[in-house]
Structure formats: structure tokens, C-alpha cells
N, C-alpha and C positions, 0 to 999 in steps of 0.2 A: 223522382227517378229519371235517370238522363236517357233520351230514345237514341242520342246517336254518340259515338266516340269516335272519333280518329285509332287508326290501328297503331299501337307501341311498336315501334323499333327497336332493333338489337341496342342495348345500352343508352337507351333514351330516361331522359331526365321525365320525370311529371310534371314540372311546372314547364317542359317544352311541347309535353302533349296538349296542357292545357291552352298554351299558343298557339298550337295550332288548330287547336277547337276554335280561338277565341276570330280565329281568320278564317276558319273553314265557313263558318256559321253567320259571320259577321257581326259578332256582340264586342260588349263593351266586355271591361275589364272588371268589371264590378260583378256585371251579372257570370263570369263566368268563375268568378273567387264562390259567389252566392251557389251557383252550381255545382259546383265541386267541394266545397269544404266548406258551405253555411257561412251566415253572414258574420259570423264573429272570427273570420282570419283575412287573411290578408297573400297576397305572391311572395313565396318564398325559394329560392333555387335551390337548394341543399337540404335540406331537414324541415318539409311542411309538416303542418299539424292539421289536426280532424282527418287524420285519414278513415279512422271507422265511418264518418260522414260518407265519404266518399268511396268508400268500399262496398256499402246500403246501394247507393245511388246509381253505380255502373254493376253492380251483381247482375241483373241481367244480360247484360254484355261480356263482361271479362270474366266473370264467376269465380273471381280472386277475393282471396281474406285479409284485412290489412295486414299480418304479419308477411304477405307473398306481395301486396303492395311498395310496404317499405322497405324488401330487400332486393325486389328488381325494379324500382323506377325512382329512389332518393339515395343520397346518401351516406345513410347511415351506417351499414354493414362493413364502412371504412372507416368509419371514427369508433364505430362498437368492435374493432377488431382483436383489442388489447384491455378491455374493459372486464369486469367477474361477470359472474350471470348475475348478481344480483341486480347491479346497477344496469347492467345491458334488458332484462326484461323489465326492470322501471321507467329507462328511457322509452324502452320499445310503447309502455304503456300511456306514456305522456303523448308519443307522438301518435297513436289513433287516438287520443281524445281531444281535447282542444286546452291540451295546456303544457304547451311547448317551450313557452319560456323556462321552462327548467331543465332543458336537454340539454343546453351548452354548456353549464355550469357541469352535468354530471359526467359529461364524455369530457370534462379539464379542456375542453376549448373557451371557455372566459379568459384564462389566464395566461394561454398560449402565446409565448412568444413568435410562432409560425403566422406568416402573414398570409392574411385571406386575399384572393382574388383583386382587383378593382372591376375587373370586367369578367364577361365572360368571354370563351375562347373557342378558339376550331382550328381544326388543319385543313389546309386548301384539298389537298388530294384525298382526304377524305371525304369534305363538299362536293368534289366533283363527282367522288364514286355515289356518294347517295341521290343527286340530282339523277344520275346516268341510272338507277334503279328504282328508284321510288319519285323521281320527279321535284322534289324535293330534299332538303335537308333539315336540320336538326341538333338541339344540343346533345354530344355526348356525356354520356357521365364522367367518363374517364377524363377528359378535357379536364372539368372543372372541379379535380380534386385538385385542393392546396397544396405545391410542393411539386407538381405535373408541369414541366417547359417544355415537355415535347411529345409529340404521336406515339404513343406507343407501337399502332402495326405501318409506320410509313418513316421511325426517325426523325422526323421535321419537325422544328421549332414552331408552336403553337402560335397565333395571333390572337392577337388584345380587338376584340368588337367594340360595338360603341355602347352594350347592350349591359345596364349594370346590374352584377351579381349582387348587391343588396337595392332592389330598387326602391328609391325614395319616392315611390309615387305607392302604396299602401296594393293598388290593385295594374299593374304594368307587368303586361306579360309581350316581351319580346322574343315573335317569333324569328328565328333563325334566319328561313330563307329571306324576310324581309329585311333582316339586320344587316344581310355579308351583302347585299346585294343594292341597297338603297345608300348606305351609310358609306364614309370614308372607312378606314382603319387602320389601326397603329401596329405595328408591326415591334414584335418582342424585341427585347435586347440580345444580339448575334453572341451566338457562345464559338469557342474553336473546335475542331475534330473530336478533339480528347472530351470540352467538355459536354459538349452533346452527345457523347457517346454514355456517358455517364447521366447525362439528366433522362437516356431512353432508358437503361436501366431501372433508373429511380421509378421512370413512369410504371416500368414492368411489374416490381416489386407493389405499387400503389394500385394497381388493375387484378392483381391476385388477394390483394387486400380486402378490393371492394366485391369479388366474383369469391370467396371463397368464408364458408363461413367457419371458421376453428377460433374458439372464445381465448384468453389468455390462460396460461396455467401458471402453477407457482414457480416451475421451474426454468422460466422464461429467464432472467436474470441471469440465471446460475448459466444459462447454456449460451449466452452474452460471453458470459468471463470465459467460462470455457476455451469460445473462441477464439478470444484475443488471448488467450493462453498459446491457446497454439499455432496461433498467428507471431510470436513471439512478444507480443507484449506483459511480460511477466517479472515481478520484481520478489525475490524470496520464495516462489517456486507456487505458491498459490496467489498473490496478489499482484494486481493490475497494476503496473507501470504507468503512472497518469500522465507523466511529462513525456515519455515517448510516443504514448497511445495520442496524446496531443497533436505534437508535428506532424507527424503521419498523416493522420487526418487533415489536418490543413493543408498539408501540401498535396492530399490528393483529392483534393474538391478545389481547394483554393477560395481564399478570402470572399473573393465577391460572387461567386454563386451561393454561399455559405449565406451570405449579409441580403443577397436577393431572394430567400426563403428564409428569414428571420432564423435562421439557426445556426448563426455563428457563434465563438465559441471564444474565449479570453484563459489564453494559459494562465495567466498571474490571478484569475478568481477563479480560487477553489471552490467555489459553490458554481461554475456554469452548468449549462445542461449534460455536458458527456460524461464530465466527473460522476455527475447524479446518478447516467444512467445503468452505470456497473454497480451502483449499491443501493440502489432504489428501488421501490415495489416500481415495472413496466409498464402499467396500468398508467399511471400519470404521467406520459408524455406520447405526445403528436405520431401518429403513423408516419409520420413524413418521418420523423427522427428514428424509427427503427426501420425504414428505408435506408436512410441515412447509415448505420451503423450498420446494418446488414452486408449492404451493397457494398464497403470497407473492407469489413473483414471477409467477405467471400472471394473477393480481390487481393487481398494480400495473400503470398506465397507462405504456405504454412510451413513450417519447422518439425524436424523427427518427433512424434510423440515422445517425452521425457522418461515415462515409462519403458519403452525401449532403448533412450541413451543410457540414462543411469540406472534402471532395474526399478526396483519395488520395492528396497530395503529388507530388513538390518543389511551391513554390507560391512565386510571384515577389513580389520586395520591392516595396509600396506605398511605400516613400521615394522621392517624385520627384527628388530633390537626389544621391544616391544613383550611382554609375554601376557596376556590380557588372561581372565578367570574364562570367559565365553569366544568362544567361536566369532560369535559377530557383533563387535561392543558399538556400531558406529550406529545409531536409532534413525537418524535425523540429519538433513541437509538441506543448507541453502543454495537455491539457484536463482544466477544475476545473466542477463542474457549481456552480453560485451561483444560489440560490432555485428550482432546478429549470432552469435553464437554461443549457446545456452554453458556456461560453467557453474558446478557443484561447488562449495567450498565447504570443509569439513574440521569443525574440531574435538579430536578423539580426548577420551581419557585419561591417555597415555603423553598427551601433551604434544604430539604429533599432528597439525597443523598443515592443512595441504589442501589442496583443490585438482578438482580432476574432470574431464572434457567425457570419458567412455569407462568404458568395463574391462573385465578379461572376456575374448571371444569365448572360450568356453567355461567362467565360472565370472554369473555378471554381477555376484556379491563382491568382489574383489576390484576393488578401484582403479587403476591406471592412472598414477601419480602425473599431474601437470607440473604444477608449482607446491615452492614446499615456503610458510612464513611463518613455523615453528617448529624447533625439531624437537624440543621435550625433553627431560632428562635424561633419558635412556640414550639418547645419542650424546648429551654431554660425558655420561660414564664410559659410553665406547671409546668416543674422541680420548679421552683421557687415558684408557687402558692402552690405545694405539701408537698414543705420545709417548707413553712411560716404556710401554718397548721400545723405544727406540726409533724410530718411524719419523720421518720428517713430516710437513701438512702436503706435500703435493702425494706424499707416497700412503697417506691416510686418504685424502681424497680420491685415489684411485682405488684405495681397499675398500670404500665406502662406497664407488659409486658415489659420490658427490662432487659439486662442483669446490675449487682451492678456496674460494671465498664463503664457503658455507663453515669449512673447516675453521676459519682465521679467526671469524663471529664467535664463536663455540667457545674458541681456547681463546679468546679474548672478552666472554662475556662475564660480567658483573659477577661478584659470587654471592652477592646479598641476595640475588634474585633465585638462586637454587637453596639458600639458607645453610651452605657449607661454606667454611672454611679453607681453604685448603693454603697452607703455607708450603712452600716448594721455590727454593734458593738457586735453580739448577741453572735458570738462566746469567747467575749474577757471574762474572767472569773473576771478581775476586774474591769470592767467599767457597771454602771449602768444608767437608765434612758436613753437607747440608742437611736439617732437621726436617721433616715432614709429619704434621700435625692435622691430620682431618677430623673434627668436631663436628657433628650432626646432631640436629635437634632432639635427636632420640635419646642420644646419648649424654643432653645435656640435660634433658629431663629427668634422667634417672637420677642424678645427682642432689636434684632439689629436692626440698620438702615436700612433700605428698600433703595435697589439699585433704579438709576434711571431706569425709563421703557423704554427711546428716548436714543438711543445710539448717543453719543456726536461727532461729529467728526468736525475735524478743520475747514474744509472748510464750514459745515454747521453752524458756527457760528455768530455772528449778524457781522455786515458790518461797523462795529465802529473800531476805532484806536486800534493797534496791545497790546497795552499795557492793554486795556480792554477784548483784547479776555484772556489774559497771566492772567487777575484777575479771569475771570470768569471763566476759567478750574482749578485756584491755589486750588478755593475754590470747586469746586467738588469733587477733587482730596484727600482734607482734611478733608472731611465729609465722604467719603467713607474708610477711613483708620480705622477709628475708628472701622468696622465690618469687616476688615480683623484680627484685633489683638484680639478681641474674638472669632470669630466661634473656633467652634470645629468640626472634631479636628482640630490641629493644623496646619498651612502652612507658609511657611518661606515668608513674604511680601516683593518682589521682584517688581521693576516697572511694569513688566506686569501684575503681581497682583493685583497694585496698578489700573493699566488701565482700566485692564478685570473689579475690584469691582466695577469704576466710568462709566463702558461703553462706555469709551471715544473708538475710535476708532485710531487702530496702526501707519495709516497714521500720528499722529502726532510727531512720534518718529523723521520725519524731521524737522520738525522746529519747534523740543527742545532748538534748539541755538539761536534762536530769542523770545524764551519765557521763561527768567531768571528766573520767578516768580513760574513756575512752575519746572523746573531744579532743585530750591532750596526746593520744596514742597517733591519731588521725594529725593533728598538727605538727608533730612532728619526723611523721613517716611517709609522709605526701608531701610533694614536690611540685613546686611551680613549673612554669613552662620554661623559664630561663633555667631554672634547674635541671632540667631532663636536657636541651639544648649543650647544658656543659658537661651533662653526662656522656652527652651520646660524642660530641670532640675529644674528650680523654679516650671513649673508647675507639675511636677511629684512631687516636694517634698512635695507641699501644697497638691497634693490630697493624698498621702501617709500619711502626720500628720492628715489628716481628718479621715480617713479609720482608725486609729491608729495603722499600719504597722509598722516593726521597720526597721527603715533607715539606711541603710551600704551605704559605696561607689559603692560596685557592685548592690545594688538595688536600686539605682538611674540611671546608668549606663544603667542596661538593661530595667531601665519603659521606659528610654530616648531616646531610640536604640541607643545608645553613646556606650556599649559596644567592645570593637577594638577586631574585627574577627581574628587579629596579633599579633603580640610581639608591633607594634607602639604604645607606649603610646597617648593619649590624649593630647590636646596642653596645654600651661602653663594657659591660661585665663581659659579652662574649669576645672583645676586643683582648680584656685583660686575661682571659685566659690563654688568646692565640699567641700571646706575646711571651705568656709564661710557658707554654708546648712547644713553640717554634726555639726560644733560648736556650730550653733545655734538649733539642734534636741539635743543636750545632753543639751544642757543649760535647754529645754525646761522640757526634761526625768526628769532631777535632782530638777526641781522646781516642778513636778507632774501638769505641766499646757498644759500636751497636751491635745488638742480637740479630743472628741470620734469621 
């Protein structure tokens, strides 16, 4: 039992009290390791072990328990600050007993990329305040957390002692006032305004770390994303922005304070430490890194809550043209922040396509159209209704509320892509008594054969001789081809084309070899790819002479999607057909018998 101790100071280290036992007293370093913590430890500055040793031992003196030990005189309660309780009352237990080598591995400092100390540290104007009151000075704890360059209550960049934080001598305990006072000392590397202002910071954050004890919870993480949610770093309206959350960061710490606390960071590896720490359990990285992150996004200028720019959803379609079954068809929205400001972008069901910055002031389900990058059929059908009255594009575009180029798009877009037709001669300046022929898929289907409703399959079929089952799928098989080779659009009729139209079921594809009847129905009513190829140019050229379009090679080519993305020309058979289309459209030119 120890008869005399040195009195602990505000935020004094243990192994600096034990310095100053080891001077007060005049002993060696051995005997004062043997006094303190029994013969089987050794001087440690951060995280001693046998503390229940030495909590026996000064009980009549400080009448502290090792858990009040190790949270005011090591520490620990800054590496256990993001830890579960499980782990954190394991460590805690390792280090009153005398088996401490296992505490580093469990608070993930073996693997820490954050660089320890070489020395330990002190502020001048806080030496002098302690000499000026106690006679003496002292190591702080605060000083010699990892990740700490500067005083927390003075602002001033710390100095490197001679005095080393892992001492290679098993029992070397250096006391403070003999270290600043006897020894040379190296003086930190000079940061600028800004970044000293920001390592006191950090220090802040690391001193409330170590004075405060609140364990990790689960929702640590989430309240991470959170903030850089609403610090703007967001991509699609819930997820982190890794490449802008990146720069940011670097340019506001800057490389070499980043590289002088081991915790710089490589945009181009996706595995560094910041990417991790938005989708990672918290628990596994360094207090200095949620310093780090903290101290970031507290500083970044936060952006409107999203909640209050766009609402809370459903949110009603802006397409006036539009006539939706529900009030509020729109579920769901992405948001992309651009130059720092948050935009929605939405596609309705309606086919109405658009993106929008705010709401209606007084109804905030109602969008407030920005940009528009599809307008859906419903504006094709108006566009059209507007034309056929009579209406030029600037005087449609002003009925519309649109801009003359959104108009031009519209009545010059594709009609493959709305699956109409529409023939309309009115432009043609020589052609009179124009035909108008609108064909819609509805209307095309009504015309074909009606699939069977009882999907066919082999085995479900009657229980008669193999040769009459092979009749009665020949003939399904042949009835239903005839509506693969009209619908629209077009599809290249392939056996399971052929199946899928008759409903017959796939099973039968094994005993194709005992059903010749249909083998030969399938070879001849299925069509290779160069076959369908010259299907689909015949029918581009016939709707082309309809529309009275003038036919080139390359405007057959690209109605056909035949035109080669390459230098590879086209094969000889779709050669010979372009030559037989194209002869017979001047044949037709030269007699004045094309159809309007």
C-alpha cells in the first residue's frame, strides 16, 4: 500500500503522476512501475494496465475504484468513445487486470491508419500557467491525444518534447518539468490562420471525446448521412455523393494536414476511409476521423431541408393535357444537387418528363415545372389537334405555353416511337386531294387472329396416336403465324415466337423429333434474321411511297435500323433487295404513279 501520492491535477495523465512520484521520492523507475502496477508491467502513457493493482494500493489515499481510475487519469474514454458496451466493458476489464495487450486490437487501434505521437507534447502558456500555480508542471491528457496539434484553451500549436510516448526503456518515466526545462525541443510543423483554426477545433471535439462519457449507438451512421444530406452532399435524394463529399473535404483540411494525421483520403480508391465511413458500422474507426467528419460537416453551410423544398410526396402531374385516374400519380422523385442547388427530376405515367427546383406557395403537391425532357403523348395528340386547325408552330407554341422548339421536336418526332402511323400529304405542294390514314395498335389488333386462351402443352394433349397429337399442334402452330407476320411493329418470327403466338407450352421443344409434322411447320414459317431484315425494308419502302417520302438508299437504311454503325457494309442479299426497291421507286417517280 503506497503511504504518500502526489496530488492529480486537472486532466493529468497517470503515468505523469507517476513522474512525479518517481522525483518527488527519488526512486528509480523500476521501483516505482513495482509500486504502482506490480512487477509484471511496465510505463505506459495512454492505456496502462493492472490498474485494480494500483487502485488496492492508493485506496487509502484517493479512495477511487479503477473504473474512476481509468476514466480520469488514462486514456481510454477517447478510444472507448465509439465502441458498444460490449467491447468497451471488456477492454475496461483488461485494463484493471494485467492483460492489456488486448486493448488495442479491441478499440481497432492495431490497424489504424492514424499516426501515434512520436513524442509527447505541451503548450508553453499552459506550462507557464501551471508552474505559476502549482509550482510545477505536467503532462496533459488533452496534449497527447492522437490527431491533437494544438491547445485546446490557449489555440497554440503544441510542441514535440524530447520525452517519448512509447518509451523504449520498459520502466522511464519522464517527468514533465524536468523534460521542458532540461532538454532542447523541437518545435511542430507551423500551420496558417485557417489551418490552426481548424486543428483547435479538432482539438475541441477530441477533449469532449475524452471528458464525456456517451457509448456509440446504432444510429451513429445514419445521423452521419443525415448530415451531409443536408449539408448538400446528396445523390438521388437519399445517397451520399462520394465524389463531391471527396473535394470538399480535401480542400477543406487540405492534403498535408490530412497526410500529417494519417488520415488522408484517395478519391480514385473506393475503399478509403470516408467512403467507409458513410456505410460502415462507426465503431471501427479512430475518434480523430469522426472529429474529422464532424468538424466538416458542422462547417459546411447547410441547404433548405428537402422536405420543405419539394414536400413529402405523392405530388400531382403538372401536365395539363394529361387526365390521370388519381389525384396524385407522381410516387417518387429523384434529387441531384447541380451548383449547389438541390433539383427534383420526375417521370410521370403520363409520359410527361420534367424536373422542378419548388412547389405551388399554397398547394406543395403541385410541382413548379423547371425543365421539360419529355412531353408524352398527350402533347403529341394536342400538338396535332393544333396543327390540323390550322395554327402555325409559333402560334401553337404560344397556345401551349411552350417554347417554338419544343413544338418543331413534337411535329417532327419519329412516329415508330408513338406506334402510329399517320400518313398526311398536306405539306407536299404537288399533291392534291390528300388521304389521311391513322392505324393504331389497337386497331391493328383487332384485325388479327385471336390467340388461343388454354395454353397447349404436350403432355396435356388427347391420348390418341403420336401422329395426331403431331396434326393437331401442326395446325395451331399454322394459324397462329399468320398474326405474327402482321402485328406491328415488327418482330422477326422465330420458333419461340412461333410457340409463345400458339401458347403451346416450351416443354414441347423435346419431342420436336418425334413430331415431324410440326418440325416441318416451324421450318418453314420461321424466318432468319436476314429474312426479317428484308421484311422489315419492303415494309419501310411501302410505308415511305405511301407518305410520298423520297427514297434513297440511306433512307431505307435508317427507317430499317440497317444502317452499319461501321465501315462493314451490308450483306449481298440486303444489297439485292435495295437495288430492287430503289428501281422500282424511280420506275414509279418517272411514270407520276406514286401514291400520296
Amino acid at each position: 500500500m503506497l503511504g504518500y501520492l502526489p496530488k492529480p491535477y486537472p486532466d493529468e495523465l497517470l503515468y505523469s503522476i507517476a513522474a512525479r512520484y518517481r522525483v518527488h521520492l527519488k526512486l528509480s523507475g523500476f521501483a516505482v512501475t513495482n509500486q504502482f502496477f506490480g512487477c509484471n508491467s511496465r510505463a505506459i502513457v495512454d492505456l496502462p494496465h493492472s490498474i485494480g493493482y494500483f487502485s488496492r494500493a492508493s485506496f487509502a489515499l484517493w479512495s477511487m475504484s479503477p473504473e474512476e481510475i481509468i476514466k480520469n487519469f488514462t486514456l481510454f474514454p477517447y478510444y472507448a468513445r465509439f465502441i458498444d458496451h460490449y467491447r468497451h466493458a471488456k477492454a475496461e476489464r483488461a485494463l484493471i487486470s494485467n492483460n492489456g495487450q488486448i486493448v488495442y486490437p479491441m478499440l481497432a487501434l492495431s490497424a489504424s491508419t492514424i499516426k501515434v505521437p512520436n513524442c509527447l507534447k505541451y503548450c508553453p502558456a499552459c506550462v507557464s500557467e501551471d508552474i505559476e500555480t502549482y509550482g510545477e508542471t505536467y503532462w496533459h491528457r488533452t496534449h497527447q491525444l492522437p490527431g491533437v496539434l494544438s491547445c485546446v484553451h490557449h489555440g497554440t500549436m503544441l510542441i514535440n518534447s524530447t520525452a517519448s510516448y512509447r518509451p523504449k526503456i520498459a520502466y522511464d518515466y519522464a517527468d514533465a518539468t524536468e523534460t521542458i526545462e532540461m532538454h532542447a525541443v523541437e518545435a511542430t510543423d507551423s500551420l496558417s490562420a485557417l489551418g490552426l483554426e481548424r486543428c483547435t477545433k479538432l482539438a475541441a471535439h477530441c477533449n469532449t471525446f475524452l471528458n464525456t462519457k456517451v457509448l456509440v449507438q446504432s444510429s451513429t451512421v445514419n445521423d452521419y448521412k443525415q448530415m451531409a444530406i443536408n449539408s448538400g452532399f446528396v445523390f438521388g435524394g437519399k445517397n451520399i455523393s462520394n465524389a463531391k463529399l471527396e473535394r470538399a473535404f480535401l480542400s477543406f483540411y487540405g492534403e498535408d494536414l490530412l497526410e500529417s494525421l494519417g488520415a488522408s483520403i484517395d478519391p480514385s480508391n473506393r475503399g478509403n476511409w470516408l467512403r467507409k465511413f458513410f456505410r460502415e458500422s462507426s465503431s471501427g474507426f479512430h475518434p480523430i476521423q469522426h472529429a474529422l467528419v464532424t468538424v466538416f460537416l458542422q462547417s459546411t453551410p447547410k441547404i433548405e431541408p428537402l422536405s420543405m423544398q419539394f414536400g413529402n410526396g405523392p405530388w400531382k402531374c403538372p401536365n395539363p393535357y394529361a387526365n390521370h385516374n388519381e389525384e396524385k400519380p407522381i410516387k417518387s422523385i429523384k434529387i441531384r444537387i447541380r451548383n449547389g442547388i438541390p433539383i427534383a427530376s420526375v417521370k410521370c405515367s403520363c409520359g410527361f418528363n420534367f424536373s422542378f427546383r419548388n412547389t405551388n406557395a399554397t398547394d406543395q403537391s403541385l410541382p413548379i415545372v423547371h425543365t421539360t425532357s419529355g412531353t408524352g403523348p398527350t402533347w403529341v395528340v394536342k400538338v396535332n389537334e393544333l396543327k390540323e386547325s390550322g395554327l402555325s408552330c409559333n402560334a401553337i407554341a404560344k397556345e401551349m405555353g411552350v417554347d417554338f422548339n419544343t413544338v418543331k421536336t413534337i411535329l417532327s418526332r419519329d412516329d415508330r416511337i408513338s406506334g402510329l402511323i399517320h400518313i398526311s400529304s398536306n405539306q407536299q405542294q404537288n399533291r392534291s386531294n390528300e388521304a389521311k390514314a391513322v392505324i393504331d395498335r389497337a386497331s391493328l389488333n383487332k384485325c388479327l387472329p385471336k390467340k388461343p386462351t388454354k395454353v397447349v402443352h404436350f403432355k396435356n394433349l388427347d391420348n390418341g396416336k403420336l401422329a395426331r397429337k403431331d396434326e393437331v399442334l401442326e395446325k395451331i402452330i399454322r394459324s397462329a403465324s399468320s398474326g405474327c407476320y402482321t402485328e406491328f411493329p415488327l418482330k422477326q418470327v422465330t420458333k419461340a415466337r412461333l410457340m409463345s403466338a400458339a401458347n403451346i407450352g416450351f416443354s414441347m421443344y423435346r419431342a420436336l423429333g418425334k413430331l415431324p409434322l410440326c418440325q416441318k411447320a416451324f421450318d418453314e414459317l420461321s424466318e432468319s434474321l436476314e429474312d426479317f431484315r428484308e421484311r422489315r425494308l419492303r415494309h419501310v419502302a411501302e410505308r415511305a411511297q405511301m407518305e410520298g417520302l423520297l427514297i434513297t438508299r440511306r433512307s431505307l437504311l435508317r427507317l430499317a435500323s440497317l444502317e452499319p454503325r461501321t465501315m462493314k457494309p451490308v450483306s449481298p442479299r440486303i444489297e439485292t433487295v435495295l437495288s430492287e426497291l430503289l428501281g422500282l421507286a424511280k420506275q414509279q417517280q418517272a411514270l407520276g404513279q406514286v401514291d400520296p
